[in-house]
C-alpha positions in Angstrom: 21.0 68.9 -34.0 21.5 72.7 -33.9 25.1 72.4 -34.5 24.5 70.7 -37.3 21.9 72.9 -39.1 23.1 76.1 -38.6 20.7 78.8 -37.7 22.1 81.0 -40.6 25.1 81.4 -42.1 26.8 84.5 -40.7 30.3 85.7 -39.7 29.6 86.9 -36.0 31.2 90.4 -35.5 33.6 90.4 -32.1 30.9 90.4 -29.5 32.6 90.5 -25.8 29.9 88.6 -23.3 32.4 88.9 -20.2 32.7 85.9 -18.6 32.6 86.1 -15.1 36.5 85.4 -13.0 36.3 84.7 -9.6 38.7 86.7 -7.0 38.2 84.8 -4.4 41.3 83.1 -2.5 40.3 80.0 -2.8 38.1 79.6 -5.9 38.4 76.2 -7.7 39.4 74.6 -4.3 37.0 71.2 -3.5 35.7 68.5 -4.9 32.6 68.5 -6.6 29.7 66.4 -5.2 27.7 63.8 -7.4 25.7 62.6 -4.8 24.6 63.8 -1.5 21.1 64.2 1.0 18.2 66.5 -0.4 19.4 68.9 2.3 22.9 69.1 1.2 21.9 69.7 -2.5 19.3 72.6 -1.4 20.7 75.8 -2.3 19.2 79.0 -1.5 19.7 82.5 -3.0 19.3 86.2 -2.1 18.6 88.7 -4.7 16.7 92.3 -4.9 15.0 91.3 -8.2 11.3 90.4 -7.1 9.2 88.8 -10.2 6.2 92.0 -11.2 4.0 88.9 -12.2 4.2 85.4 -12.6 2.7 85.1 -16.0 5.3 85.3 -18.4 2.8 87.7 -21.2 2.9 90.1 -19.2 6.5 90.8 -17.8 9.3 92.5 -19.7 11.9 93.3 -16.9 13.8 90.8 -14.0 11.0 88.8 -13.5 12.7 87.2 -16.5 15.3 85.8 -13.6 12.2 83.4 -12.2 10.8 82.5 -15.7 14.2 81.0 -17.1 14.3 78.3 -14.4 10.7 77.3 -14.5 9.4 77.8 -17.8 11.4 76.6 -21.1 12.1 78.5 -24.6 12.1 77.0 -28.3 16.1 78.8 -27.8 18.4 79.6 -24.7 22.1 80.4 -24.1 24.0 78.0 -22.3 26.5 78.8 -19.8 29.2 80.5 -22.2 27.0 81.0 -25.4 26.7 84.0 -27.2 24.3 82.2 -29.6 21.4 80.7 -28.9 20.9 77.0 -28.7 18.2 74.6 -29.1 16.3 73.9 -25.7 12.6 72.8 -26.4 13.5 72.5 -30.2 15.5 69.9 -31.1 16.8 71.9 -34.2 15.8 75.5 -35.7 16.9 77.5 -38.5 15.9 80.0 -40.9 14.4 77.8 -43.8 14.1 80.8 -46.5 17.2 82.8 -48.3 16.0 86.0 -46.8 15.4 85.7 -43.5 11.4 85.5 -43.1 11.0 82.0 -42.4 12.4 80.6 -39.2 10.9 76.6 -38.5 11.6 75.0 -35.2 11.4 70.8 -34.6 10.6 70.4 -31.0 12.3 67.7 -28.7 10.3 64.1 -28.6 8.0 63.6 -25.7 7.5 67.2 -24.0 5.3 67.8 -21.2 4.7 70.4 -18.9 5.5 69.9 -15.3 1.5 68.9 -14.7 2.0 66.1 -17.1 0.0 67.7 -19.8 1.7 67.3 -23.7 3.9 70.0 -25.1 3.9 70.2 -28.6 3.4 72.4 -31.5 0.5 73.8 -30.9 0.8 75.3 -27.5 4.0 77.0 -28.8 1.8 78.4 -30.9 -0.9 78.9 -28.4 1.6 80.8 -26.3 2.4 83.3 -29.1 -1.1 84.1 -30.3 -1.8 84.4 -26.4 1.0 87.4 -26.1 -0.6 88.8 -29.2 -4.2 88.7 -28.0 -3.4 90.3 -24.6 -1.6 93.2 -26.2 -4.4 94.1 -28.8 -6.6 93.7 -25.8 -4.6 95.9 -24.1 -4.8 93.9 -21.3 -0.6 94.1 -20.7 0.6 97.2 -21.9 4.9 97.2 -22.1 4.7 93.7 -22.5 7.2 91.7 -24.0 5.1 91.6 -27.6 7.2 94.8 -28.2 10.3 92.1 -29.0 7.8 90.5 -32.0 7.3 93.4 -33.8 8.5 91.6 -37.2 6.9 88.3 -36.6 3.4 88.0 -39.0 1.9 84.6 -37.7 2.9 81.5 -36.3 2.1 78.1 -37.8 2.4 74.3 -36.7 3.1 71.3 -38.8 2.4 67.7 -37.4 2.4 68.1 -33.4 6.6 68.8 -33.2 7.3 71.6 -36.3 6.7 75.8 -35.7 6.9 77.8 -38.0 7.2 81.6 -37.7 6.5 83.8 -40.6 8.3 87.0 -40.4 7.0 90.3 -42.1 10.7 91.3 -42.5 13.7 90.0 -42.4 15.3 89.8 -38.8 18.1 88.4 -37.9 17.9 89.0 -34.8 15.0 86.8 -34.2 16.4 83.5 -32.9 17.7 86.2 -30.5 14.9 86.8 -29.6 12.8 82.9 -28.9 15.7 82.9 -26.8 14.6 85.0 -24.2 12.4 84.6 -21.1 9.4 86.5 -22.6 8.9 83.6 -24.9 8.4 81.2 -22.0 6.1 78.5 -23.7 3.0 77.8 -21.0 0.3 75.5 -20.7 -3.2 76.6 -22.8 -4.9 74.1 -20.3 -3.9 76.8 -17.7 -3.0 79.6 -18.9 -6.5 81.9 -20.4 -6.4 82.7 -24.0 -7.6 86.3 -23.2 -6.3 87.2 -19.7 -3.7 86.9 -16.9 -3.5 83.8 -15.1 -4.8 84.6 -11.7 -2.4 83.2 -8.2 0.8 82.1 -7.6 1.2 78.8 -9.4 3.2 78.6 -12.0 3.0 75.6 -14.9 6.2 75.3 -17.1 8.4 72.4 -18.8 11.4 74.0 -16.9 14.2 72.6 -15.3 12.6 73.3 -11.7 8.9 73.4 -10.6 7.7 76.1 -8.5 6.6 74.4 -5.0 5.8 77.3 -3.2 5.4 81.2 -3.6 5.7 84.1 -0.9 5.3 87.5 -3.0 7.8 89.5 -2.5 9.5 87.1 0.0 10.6 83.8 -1.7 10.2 81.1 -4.1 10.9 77.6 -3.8 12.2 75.7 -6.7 12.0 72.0 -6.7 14.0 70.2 -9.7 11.9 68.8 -12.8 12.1 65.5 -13.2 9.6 65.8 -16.3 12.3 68.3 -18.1 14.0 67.4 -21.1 16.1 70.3 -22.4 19.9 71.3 -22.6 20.4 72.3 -18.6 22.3 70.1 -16.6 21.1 69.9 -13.3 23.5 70.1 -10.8 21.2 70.6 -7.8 18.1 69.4 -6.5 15.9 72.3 -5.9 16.9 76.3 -5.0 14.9 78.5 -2.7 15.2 82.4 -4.1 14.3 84.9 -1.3 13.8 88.5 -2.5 15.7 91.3 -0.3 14.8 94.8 0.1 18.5 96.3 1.1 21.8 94.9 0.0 23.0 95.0 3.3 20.0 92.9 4.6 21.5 90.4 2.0 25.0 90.5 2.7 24.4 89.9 6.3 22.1 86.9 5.4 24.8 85.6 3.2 27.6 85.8 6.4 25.1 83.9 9.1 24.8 81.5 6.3 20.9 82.1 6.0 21.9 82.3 2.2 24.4 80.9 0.1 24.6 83.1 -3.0 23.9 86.7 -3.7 22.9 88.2 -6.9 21.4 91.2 -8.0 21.0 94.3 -6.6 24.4 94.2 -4.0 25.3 97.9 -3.0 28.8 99.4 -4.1 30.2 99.5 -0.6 29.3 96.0 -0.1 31.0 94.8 -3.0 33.9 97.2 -1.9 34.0 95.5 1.7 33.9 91.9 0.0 36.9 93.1 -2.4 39.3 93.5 0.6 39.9 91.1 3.8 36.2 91.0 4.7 35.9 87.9 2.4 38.7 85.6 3.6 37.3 87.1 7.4 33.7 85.6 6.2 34.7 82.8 3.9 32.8 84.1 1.4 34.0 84.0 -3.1 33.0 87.3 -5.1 32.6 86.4 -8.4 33.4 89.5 -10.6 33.0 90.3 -14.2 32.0 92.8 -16.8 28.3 93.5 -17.9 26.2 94.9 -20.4 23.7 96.2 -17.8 23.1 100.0 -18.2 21.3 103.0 -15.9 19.1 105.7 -17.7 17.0 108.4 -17.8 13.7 108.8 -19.5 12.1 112.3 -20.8 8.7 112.3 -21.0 8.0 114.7 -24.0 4.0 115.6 -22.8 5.4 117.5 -19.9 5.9 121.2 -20.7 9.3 121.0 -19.9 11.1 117.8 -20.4 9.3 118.3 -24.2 11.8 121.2 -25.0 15.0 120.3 -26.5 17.0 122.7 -25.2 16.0 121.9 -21.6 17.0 118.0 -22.9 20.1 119.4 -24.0 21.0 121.6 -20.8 20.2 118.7 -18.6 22.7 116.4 -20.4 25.3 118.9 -20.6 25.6 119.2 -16.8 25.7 115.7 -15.9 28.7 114.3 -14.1 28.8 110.8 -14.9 32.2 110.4 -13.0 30.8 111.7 -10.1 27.8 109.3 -10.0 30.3 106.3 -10.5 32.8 107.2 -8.3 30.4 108.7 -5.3 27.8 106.7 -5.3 29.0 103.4 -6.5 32.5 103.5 -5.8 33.8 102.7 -8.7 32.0 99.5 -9.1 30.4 100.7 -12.5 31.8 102.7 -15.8 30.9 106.1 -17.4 28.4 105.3 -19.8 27.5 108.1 -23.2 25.8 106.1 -25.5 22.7 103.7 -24.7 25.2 100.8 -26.6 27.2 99.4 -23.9 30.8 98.8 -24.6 31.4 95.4 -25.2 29.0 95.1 -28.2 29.3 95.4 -31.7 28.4 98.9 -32.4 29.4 100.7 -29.2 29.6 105.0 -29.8 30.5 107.7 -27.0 27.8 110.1 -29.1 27.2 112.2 -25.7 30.7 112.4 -24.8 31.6 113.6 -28.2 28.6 115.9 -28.3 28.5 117.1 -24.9 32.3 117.0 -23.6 33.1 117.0 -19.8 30.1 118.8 -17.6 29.6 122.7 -18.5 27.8 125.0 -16.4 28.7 127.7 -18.6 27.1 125.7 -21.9 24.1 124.6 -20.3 23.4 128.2 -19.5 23.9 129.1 -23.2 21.6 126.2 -24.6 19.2 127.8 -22.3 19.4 131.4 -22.8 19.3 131.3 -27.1 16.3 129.3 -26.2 14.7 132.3 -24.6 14.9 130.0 -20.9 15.7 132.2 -17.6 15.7 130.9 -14.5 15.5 127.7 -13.4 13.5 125.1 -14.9 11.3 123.1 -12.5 11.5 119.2 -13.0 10.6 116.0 -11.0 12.7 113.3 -11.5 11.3 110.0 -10.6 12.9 106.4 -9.7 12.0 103.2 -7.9 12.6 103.0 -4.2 13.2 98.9 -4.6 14.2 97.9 -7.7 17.6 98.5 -8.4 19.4 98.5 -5.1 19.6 100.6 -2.1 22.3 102.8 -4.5 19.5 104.4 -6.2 18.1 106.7 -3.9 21.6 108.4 -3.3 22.5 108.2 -7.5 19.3 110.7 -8.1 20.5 112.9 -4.8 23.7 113.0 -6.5 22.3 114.3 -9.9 20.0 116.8 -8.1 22.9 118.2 -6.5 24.8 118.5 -10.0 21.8 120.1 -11.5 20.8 122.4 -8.8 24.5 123.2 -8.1 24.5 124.9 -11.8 21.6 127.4 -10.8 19.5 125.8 -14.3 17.3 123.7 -12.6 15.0 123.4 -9.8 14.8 119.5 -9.5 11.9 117.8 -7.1 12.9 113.8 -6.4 10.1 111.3 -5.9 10.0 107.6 -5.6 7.6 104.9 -5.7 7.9 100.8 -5.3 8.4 99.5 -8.7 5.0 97.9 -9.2 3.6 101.1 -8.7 6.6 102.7 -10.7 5.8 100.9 -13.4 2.3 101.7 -13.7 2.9 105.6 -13.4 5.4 105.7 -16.3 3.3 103.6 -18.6 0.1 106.4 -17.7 2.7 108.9 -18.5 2.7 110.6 -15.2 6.7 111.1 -15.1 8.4 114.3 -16.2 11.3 112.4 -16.2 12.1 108.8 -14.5 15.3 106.4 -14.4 15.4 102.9 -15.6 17.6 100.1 -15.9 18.1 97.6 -18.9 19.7 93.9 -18.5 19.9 92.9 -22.5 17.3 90.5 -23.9 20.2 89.2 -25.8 23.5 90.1 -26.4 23.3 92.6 -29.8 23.3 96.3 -29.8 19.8 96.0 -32.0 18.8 95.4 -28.1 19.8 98.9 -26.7 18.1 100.6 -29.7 14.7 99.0 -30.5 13.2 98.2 -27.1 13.0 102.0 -26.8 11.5 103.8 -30.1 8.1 103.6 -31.6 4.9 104.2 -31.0 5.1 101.4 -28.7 7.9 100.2 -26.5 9.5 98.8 -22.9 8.6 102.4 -21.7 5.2 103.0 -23.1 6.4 106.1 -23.2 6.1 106.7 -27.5 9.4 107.6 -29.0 8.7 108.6 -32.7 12.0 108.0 -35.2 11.1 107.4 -38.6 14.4 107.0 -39.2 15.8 104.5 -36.7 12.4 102.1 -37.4 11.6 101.9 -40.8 15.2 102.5 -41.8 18.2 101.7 -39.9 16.4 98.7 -37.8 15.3 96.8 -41.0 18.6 97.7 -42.9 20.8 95.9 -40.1 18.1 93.3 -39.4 18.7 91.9 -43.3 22.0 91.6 -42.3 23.5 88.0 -40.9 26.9 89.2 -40.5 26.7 91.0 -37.6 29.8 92.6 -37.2 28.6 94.5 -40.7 26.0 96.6 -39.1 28.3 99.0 -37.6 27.3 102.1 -39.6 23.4 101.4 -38.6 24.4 101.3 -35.3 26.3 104.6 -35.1 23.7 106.3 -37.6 21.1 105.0 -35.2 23.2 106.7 -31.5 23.5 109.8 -33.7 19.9 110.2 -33.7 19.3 109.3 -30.3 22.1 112.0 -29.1 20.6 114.4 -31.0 16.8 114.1 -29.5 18.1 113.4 -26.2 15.1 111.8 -25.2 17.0 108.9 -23.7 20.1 110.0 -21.3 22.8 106.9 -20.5 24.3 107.0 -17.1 26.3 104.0 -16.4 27.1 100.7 -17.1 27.6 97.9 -14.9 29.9 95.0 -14.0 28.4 91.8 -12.7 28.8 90.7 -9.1 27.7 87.5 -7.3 29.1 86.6 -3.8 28.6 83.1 -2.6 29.4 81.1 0.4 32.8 79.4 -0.4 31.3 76.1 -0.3 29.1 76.7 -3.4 30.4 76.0 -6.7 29.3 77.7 -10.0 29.1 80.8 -9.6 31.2 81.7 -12.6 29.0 79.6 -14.9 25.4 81.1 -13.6 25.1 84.2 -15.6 23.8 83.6 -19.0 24.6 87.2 -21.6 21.6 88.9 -20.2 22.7 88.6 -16.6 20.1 86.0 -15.8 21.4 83.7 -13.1 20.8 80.1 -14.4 20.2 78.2 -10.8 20.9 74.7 -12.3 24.5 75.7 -12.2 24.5 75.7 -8.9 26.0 73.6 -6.3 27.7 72.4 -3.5 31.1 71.7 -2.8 31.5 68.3 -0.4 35.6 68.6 0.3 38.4 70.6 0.4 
């Protein structure tokens, strides 16, 4: 097993994957049901997080949320785990001395949820797939951007992969662990293009019985999965909110019985006081590695010029966002590494100090700027929550407020979003990031090179084809400290990427569901099978 063979020999550097602590009066209170009626062992949630696509080659965002519970990885986290386990492989490790050669033995007896055989080579089918589609250019942004040191997959006998590696990476088991290397049927999923409609054919622990864009999916437990979740329900129905408040209110008339995702500041706020006991309802409460941030788009006239970069980031008040807009539910964020992970800087705060009027004017002026630079920031009107429109009011109001900046705010729905950033049409747009996996490699990579989760190109010489490969060799990773900071540096400097925030991690459940504090995997992805209902009291 995977314990046995370890996946490489490393000391793990202090990596802090909050788990989540309930606040609720009477958490832990009931008896957990073995048994029980198909109805009583439904559970449905609410969340803001929509899937982009259902075809796993294309997404590389929280449609990741969907693909975990019907499609299975070579890898996952369990509830707990900040290393991945084995979950379609029986065992994996790397099988060289430096790191190029990672080989995979898959489980005995796969099948997809249509009955048809899972074995090596549709692992392999599912990676050349991703590859094809991207040289195609028929997904652009996809999630091929995570395989950027893989050289070729092989298969040996119908159960052993083997993934040749054109570097070493350490980080790659990391990587098979997430979503975006969802393994999929060749029998029904083309070679060269999307699958077309809203089926869905995975070796998952649920089956996708039904799908309502944009509305709901019904999930309908496996019985043909063989993998490390333990089931504790027997099917989840996710419906997909608009407004946290919309979702709240579900939740109370018991419409809903858990909440993820998306959940406004002031409805956490109102759940934090006597509105729970008042509603029976459990917050579960914890920290997170999620992070807010802006994107400069350096093909506009403006947003190209450094010192406009510079100005902009020496006016922002990220107190003010946190405290005004979202109540203190998130932190102060100056460094694209979250704290918590192995690596973590303050590069802007150390840079930039507390927000100057009087600085950002200077940057300006020995740049030869007067008057006030015109910029349109962009964000997504339903992605993040209904906090978002009122975040970018509040930094328009900071930046117009210094007399610098004459700021324009648009919005789009995130499909659309999505598709304007990757043409290039934003000046400058906000994003957020929930971690592929839990390594600060993750808040650096995704988001340099020519190509990247932006498509927005971010040339470094120096961050790829040095620092990434020099703390990719290394299996220790509490060693890689000095790439990490060396690689923040940079990014402070070229302020082409602005932190805002980070986030904690909220779920609020009715009080008769149990597992809430288990659901989260270290990405933030709620595992559903850890779901269920409490029968007593």
């Amino acid at each position: 097993m995977f314990s046995e063979i370890p996946l490489v020999k490393r000391k793990r550097g202090m990596r802090q994957v909050a788990a989540l602590t309930s606040i609720s009066l009477l958490a832990g209170c009931g008896v957990l049901s073995s048994e029980g009626s198909d109805e009583e062992q439904q559970i449905t949630v609410g969340t803001m997080s929509a899937p982009s696509t259902l075809d796993p080659a294309k997404a590389w965002d929280s449609s990741w949320e969907l693909y975990r519970n019907v499609f299975q990885t070579l890898l996952s986290f369990p509830s707990g785990a900040t290393e991945p386990e084995p979950d379609a492989a029986e065992s994996c490790e790397f099988s060289d001395s430096s790191s190029t050669v990672f080989t995979c033995r898959l489980r005995e007896d796969l099948t997809f949820s249509d009955g048809d055989e899972l074995n090596a080579a549709a692992v392999k089918y599912s990676f050349d797939r991703m590859r094809t589609l991207d040289e195609k250019g028929v997904v652009k942004g996809g999630p091929m951007g995570l395989l950027g040191s893989l050289d070729k997959v092989e298969t040996k006998g119908e159960r052993t992969v083997i993934f040749r590696l054109k570097k070493s990476d350490a980080t790659f088991p990391f990587v098979l662990a997430t979503p975006a290397m969802s393994i999929v049927d060749p029998q029904e999923y083309p070679a060269d293009k999307l699958r077309e409609g809203d089926e869905v054919t995975g070796s998952g622990p649920y089956t996708l019985n039904a799908y309502t864009r944009n509305e709901k999916a019904e999930l309908v437990k496996n019985d043909r999965y063989k993998g490390a979740a333990d089931v504790k329900n027997d099917g989840v129905t996710i419906r997909y909110f608009k407004k946290s408040s919309a979702m709240v209110e579900a939740l109370k008339a018991k419409q809903i019985d858990v909440t993820f995702r998306g959940l406004a500041s002031e409805d956490i706020i109102a759940m934090q006081g006597k509105g729970r006991r008042e509603q029976d309802i459990e917050l579960v409460e914890g920290a997170g590695t999620e992070i807010r941030y802006l994107v400069f788009n350096t093909k506009d006239p403006w947003a190209r010029k450094l010192p406009v970069r510079r100005a902009f980031a020496q006016l922002i008040d990220r107190g003010a966002i946190a405290h005004k807009i979202y109540k203190d539910t998130v932190e102060p964020l100056y460094s694209m590494v979250p704290r918590g992970l192995t690596g973590h800087a303050t590069g802007f705060f150390d840079d930039y100090g507390n927000p100057s009027v009087a600085k950002a004017r200077k940057i300006l002026a020995d740049a030869g700027i007067n008057g006030p630079v015109p910029l349109t920031l962009w964000y997504t009107s339903d992605r993040y929550g209904s906090a978002t429109a009122p975040e970018f009011a509040e930094i328009k109001r900071q930046l117009e407020g210094s007399g610098l900046f004459r700021i324009t705010l648009k919005s789009r729905p995130w499909t659309e979003f999505q598709e304007g950033y990757s043409n290039g049409e934003y000046p400058v747009f906000g994003r957020g990031w929930f971690p592929d996996f839990p390594d600060a490699d993750n808040f650096i990579a995704p988001f340099v090179g020519p190509k990247n989760v932006l498509n927005t190109p971010y040339p470094s010489r120096e961050i790829t084809d040095e620092v990434l490969p020099r703390e990719r060799r290394e299996t220790d990773r509490g060693a890689v400290i000095d790439q990490f900071e060396r690689a923040q540096e940079i990014l402070v400097d070229d302020v082409r990427l602005l932190p805002l925030w980070q986030g904690k991690q909220y779920i609020m459940s009715s009080e008769e569901i149990a597992g809430g504090e288990r659901a989260l995997d270290p990405s933030a992805i709620m595992m559903m099978w850890e779901l269920q209902r409490k029968t007593s009291w």
